[in-house]
C-alpha positions in Angstrom: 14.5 159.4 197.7 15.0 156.2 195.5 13.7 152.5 197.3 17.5 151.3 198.1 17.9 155.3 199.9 15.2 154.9 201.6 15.6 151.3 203.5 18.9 152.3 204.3 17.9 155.1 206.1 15.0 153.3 207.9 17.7 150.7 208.7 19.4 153.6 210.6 16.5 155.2 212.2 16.2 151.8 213.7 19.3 151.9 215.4 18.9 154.8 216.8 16.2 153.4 219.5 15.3 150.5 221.1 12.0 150.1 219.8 10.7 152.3 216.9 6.8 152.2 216.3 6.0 152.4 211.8 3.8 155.2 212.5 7.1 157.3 213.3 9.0 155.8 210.5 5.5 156.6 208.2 5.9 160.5 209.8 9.4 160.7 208.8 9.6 159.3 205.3 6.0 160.5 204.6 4.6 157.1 203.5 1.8 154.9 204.0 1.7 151.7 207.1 1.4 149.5 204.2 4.6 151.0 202.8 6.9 150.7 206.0 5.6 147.0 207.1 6.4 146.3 203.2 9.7 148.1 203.4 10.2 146.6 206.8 9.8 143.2 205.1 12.0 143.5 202.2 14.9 144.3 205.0 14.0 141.0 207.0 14.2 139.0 203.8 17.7 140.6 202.9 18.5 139.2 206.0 18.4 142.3 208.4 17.7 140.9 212.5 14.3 142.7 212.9 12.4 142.1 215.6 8.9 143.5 216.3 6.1 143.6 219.6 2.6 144.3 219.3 1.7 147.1 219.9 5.1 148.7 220.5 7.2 148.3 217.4 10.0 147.3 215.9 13.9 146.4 217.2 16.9 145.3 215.8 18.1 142.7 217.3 21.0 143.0 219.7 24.4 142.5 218.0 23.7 143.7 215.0 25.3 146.9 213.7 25.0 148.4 210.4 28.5 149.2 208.6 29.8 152.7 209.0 28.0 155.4 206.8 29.5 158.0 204.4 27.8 161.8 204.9 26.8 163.3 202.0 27.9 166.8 201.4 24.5 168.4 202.8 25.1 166.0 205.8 28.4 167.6 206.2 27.3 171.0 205.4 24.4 170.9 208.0 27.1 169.5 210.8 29.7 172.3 209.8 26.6 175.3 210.4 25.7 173.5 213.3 29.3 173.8 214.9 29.1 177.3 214.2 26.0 177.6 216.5 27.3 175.6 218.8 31.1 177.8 219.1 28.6 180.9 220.0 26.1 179.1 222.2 27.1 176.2 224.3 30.1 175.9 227.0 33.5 174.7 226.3 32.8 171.1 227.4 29.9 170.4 224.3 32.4 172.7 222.0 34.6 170.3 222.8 33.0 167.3 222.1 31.2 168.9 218.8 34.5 169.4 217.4 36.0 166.2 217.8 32.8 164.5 216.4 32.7 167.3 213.3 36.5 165.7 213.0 35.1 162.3 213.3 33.0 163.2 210.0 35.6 165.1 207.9 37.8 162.2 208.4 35.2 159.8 206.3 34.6 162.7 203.5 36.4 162.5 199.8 38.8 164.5 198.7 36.2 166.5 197.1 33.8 167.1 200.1 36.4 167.9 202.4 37.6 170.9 200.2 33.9 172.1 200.0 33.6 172.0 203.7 37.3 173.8 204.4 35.6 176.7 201.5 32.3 176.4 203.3 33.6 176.9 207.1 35.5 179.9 205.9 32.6 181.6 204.4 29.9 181.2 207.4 29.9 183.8 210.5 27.1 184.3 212.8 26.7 187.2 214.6 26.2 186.3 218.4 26.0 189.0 221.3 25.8 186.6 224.6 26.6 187.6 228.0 29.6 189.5 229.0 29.5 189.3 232.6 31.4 185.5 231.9 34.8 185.4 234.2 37.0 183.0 236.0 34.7 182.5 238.7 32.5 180.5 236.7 34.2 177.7 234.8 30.6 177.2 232.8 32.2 173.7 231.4 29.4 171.6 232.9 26.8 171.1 230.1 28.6 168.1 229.3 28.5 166.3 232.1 24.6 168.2 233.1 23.5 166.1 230.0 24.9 163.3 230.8 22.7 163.6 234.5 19.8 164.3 232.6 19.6 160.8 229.9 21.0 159.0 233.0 18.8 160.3 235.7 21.6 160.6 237.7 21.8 163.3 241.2 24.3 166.9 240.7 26.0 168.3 243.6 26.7 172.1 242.9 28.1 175.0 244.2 25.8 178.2 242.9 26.6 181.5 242.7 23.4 183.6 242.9 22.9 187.1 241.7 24.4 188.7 244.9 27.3 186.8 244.9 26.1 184.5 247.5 27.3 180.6 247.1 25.5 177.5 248.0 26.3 174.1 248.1 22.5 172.0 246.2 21.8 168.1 245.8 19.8 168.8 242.1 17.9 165.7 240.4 18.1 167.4 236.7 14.8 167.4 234.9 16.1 168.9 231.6 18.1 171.9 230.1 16.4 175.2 228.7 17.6 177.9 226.6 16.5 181.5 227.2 18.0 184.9 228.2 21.4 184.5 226.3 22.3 181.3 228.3 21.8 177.7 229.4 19.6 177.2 232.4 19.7 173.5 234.0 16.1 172.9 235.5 15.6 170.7 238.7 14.1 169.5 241.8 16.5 171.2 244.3 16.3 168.8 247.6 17.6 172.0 249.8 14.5 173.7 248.6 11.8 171.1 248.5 11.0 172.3 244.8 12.0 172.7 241.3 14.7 175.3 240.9 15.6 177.3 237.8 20.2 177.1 237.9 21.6 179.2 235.3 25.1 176.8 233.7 27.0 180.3 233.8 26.5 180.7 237.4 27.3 177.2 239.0 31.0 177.3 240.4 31.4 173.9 240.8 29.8 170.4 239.7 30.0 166.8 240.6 27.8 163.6 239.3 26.9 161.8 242.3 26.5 158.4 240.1 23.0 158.2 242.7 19.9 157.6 240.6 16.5 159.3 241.3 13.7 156.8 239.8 12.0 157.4 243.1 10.3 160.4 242.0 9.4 161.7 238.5 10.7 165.4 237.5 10.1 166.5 234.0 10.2 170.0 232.1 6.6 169.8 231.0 5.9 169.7 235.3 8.2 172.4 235.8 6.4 174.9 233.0 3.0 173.5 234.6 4.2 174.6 238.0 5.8 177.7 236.8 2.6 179.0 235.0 0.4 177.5 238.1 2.3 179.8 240.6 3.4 182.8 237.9 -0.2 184.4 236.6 1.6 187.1 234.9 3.1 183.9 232.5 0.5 183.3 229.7 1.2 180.6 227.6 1.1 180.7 223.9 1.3 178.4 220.5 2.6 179.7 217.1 3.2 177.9 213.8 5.9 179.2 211.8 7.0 178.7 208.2 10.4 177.3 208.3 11.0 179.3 205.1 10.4 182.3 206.7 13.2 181.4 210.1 16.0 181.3 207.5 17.9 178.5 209.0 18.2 180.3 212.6 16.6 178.9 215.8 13.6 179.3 217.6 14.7 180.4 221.6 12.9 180.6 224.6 10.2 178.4 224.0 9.0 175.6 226.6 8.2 173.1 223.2 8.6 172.4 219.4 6.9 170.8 217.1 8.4 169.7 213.9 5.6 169.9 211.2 7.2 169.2 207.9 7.7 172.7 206.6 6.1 174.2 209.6 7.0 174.5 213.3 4.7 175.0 215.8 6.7 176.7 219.0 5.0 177.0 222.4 6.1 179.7 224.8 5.4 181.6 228.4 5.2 185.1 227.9 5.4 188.1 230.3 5.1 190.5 228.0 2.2 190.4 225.3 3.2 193.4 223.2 6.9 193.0 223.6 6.3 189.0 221.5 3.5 190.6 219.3 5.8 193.0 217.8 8.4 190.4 217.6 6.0 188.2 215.5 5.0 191.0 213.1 8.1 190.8 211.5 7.1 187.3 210.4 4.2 188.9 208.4 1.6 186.0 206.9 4.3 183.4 207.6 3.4 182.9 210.8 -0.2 181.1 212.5 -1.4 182.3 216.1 -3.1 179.4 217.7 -3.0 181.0 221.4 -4.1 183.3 223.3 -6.6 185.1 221.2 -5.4 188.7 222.7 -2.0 188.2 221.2 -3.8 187.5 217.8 -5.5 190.3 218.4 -2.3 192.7 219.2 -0.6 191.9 216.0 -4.1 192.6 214.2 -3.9 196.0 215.7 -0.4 196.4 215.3 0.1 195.4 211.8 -3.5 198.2 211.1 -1.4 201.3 212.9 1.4 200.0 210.8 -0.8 200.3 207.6 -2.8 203.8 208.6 0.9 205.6 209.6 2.3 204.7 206.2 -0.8 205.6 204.5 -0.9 208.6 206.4 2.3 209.5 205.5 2.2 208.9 201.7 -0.8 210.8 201.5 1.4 213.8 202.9 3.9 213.2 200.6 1.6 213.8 198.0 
């Protein structure tokens, strides 16, 4: 990335917060401190708003917007997979709103790129099995409006449908949304129950945003998994580092946290089944890193030895 790129995309990355801190902006770009405050500079001098605190970071000033943006193809590409994942995995209310942003960037494409992406989209399929027990009783049309509760820290009202068919009527404060078992689960502190709850978006019959706020009282994912493993022994949590390479574009699910490490990822899960997430991970061969626990190391080791010995075994016999 040429100098002019790359302070035009540090320009946007400051836009997208209120304050960003150069060590993020260093992480990003992978460049010095001396480099961002020097970049920094040469976009105050251009005449750029910047603002900056100690200790915090760096703002733009309010007011200031930078022009709209062309995509580049990739850009484009990368939003036109995307929406593929998203037809197959989210509800109708985010499908919704993806496709009339993925419109929102096709309309500022050339000629050129937009008969790219039109060859592109008819040449990508993913191959999705979800649930099939989906019907009119559930709507599941809420993500929209459960993310919008989440950023704003807003109270739910709900109507659930639990597995025996049994509906109840819940004040939730959302703590976050989780992706596991084929569908979206929207975590919270359930003030019926006292405690954190676990509602899964397919099952919730009806949904209203109470517009009440909830600052009184911190709820957070990382206190739900903490609470979850504290009360669950059979959950044992564990840390892998995958190659990017070797995930071939496709997501990582079911995991409590990820870590984007350039070409790396390190995932963190809860697991219930040790062998059953061992013998997932042999498939990655050496691309993968097992920081934790030890005895899931230890499974693949085994695993990956009675793989060698049968196929030795067998060639042997062959012979």
């Amino acid at each position: 990335m040429n100098r002019i790129d790359r302070l035009t995309a540090i320009l946007i990355h400051l836009q997208t917060k209120r304050v960003v801190k150069a060590e993020e902006i260093a992480d990003r770009f992978g460049m010095s401190l001396r480099t961002v405050y020097r970049d920094v500079k040469a976009l105050m001098e251009a005449g750029v708003p910047i603002g900056s605190e100690a200790g915090k970071g760096y703002f733009i000033v309010d007011g200031f917007h930078l022009p709209p943006i062309m995509f580049t193809q990739d850009e484009a590409n990368s939003m036109m997979l995307a929406g593929k994942l998203v037809e197959k995995m989210a509800d109708k209310s985010v499908r919704d709103a993806f496709g009339s942003a993925l419109y929102k960037i096709k309309s500022v494409l050339n000629d050129e790129d937009k008969d790219n992406l039109e060859t592109l989209d008819s040449n990508i399929q993913i191959s999705y099995r979800g649930r099939s027990e989906q019907n009119d009783q559930f709507p599941n049309h809420f993500m929209t409006e459960i993310q919008r509760a989440v950023a704003k820290k807003q109270v739910l009202r709900l109507d659930y449908v639990n597995k025996e068919g049994e509906v109840s009527q819940r004040l939730v404060e959302p703590a976050g949304i989780f992706y596991y078992s084929l569908a979206w689960h929207l975590i919270g502190w359930c003030r019926l129950r006292n405690g954190y709850r676990d509602f899964r978006s397919d099952r919730i019959k009806n949904l209203v945003n109470t517009g009440e706020g909830f600052n009184m009282r911190s709820v957070s994912l990382k206190e739900y998994f903490q609470n979850l493993y504290a009360t669950n022994h059979n959950l044992i949590p564990a840390a892998v580092v995958f190659d990017k390479k070797a995930l071939h574009g496709q997501p990582l699910n079911s995991t409590t946290s990820q870590t984007d490490l350039g070409d790396r990822i390190r995932a963190e899960f809860l697991i219930d089944d040790l062998d059953f997430i061992a013998r997932w991970l042999l498939m990655y061969g050496k691309s993968i890193e097992i920081e934790s626990p030890p005895q899931l190391r230890s499974r693949v080791a085994e695993l990956a030895d009675q793989l060698y010995h049968h196929h030795v075994e067998e060639r042997n016999l062959v012979k």
